[in-house]
GULOPA-33048 format. One record per residue (C-alpha): residue in one letter; x, y, z. Coordinates in pm, 1 decimal. Each point is the difference from the previous one (the first is absolute). Layout:
# GULOPA-33048
+--------+----------+----------+----------+
| residu |        u |        v |        w |
+--------+----------+----------+----------+
|      A |        X |        Y |        Z |
...
+--------+----------+----------+----------+
This chain:
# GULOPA-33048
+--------+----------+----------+----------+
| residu |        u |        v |        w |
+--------+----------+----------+----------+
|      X |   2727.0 |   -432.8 |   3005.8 |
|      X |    150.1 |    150.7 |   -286.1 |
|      X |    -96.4 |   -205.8 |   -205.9 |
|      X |   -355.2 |     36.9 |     70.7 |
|      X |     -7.4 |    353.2 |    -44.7 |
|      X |    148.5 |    -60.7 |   -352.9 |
|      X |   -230.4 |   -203.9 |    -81.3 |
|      X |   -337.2 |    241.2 |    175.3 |
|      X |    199.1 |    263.4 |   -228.8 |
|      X |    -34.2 |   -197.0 |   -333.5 |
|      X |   -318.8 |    -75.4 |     56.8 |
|      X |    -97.8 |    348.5 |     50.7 |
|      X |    236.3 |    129.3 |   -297.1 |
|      X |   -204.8 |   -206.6 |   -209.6 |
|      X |   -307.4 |     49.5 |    152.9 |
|      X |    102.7 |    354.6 |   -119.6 |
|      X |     82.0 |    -72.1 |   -367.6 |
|      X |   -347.6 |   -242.7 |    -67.1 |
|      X |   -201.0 |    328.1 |    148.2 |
|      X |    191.6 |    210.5 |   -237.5 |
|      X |    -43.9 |   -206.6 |   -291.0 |
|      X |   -333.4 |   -122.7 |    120.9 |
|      X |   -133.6 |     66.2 |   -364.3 |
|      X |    226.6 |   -112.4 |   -184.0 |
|      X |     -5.8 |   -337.7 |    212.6 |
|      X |   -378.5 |    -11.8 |    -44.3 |
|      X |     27.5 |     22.5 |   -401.5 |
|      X |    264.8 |   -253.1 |     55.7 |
|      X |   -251.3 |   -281.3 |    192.3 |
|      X |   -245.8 |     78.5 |   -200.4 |
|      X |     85.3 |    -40.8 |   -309.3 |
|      X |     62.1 |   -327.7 |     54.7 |
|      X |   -346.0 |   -181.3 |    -74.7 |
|      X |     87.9 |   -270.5 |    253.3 |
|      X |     38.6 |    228.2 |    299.1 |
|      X |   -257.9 |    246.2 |    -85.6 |
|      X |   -277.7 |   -327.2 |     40.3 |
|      X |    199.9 |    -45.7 |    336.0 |
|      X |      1.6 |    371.9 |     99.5 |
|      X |   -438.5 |     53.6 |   -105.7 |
|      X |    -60.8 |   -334.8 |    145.1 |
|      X |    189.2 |     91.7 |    331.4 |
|      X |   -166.4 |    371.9 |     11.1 |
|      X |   -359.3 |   -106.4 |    -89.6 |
|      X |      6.0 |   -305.1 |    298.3 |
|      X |     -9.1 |    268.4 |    219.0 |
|      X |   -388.4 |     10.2 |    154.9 |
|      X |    -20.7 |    386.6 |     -6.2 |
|      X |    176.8 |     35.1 |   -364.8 |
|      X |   -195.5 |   -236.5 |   -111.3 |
|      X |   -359.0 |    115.6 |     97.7 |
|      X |     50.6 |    346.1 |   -132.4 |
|      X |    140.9 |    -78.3 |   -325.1 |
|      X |   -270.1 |   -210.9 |    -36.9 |
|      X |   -246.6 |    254.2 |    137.3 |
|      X |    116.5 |    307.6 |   -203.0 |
|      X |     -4.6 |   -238.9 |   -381.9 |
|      X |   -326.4 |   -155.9 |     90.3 |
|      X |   -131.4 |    268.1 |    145.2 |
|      X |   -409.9 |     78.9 |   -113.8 |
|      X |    -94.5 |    291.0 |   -255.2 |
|      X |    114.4 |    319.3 |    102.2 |
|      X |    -71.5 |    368.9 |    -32.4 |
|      X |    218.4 |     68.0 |   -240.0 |
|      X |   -190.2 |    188.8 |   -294.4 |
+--------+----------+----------+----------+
């Protein structure tokens, strides 16, 4: 029992310290060229991400003037 609850803490303690640093962590991934192709390929096989990236790049001609 104890030992569970160590463990529930940790994980929350460091739960804590990535949300804290959450920046610093992200600079940290991706920097690294390997897991930023991981990290876009992961984000943009989502359906919804996807369609409106794709939608707001390609979108047609707009008002702008």
């Amino acid at each position: 029992m104890i030992r569970k609850m160590i463990s529930i803490f940790m994980v929350g303690l460091a739960g804590y310290f990535l949300f804290e640093n959450r920046y610093r962590v992200m600079n940290v991934l991706l920097g690294n060229r390997f897991l930023r192709r991981v990290a876009v390929g992961s984000f943009m096989g989502l359906p919804g991400v996807r369609s409106k990236m794709l939608q707001s790049v390609f979108s047609g001609p707009s008002d702008f003037q």
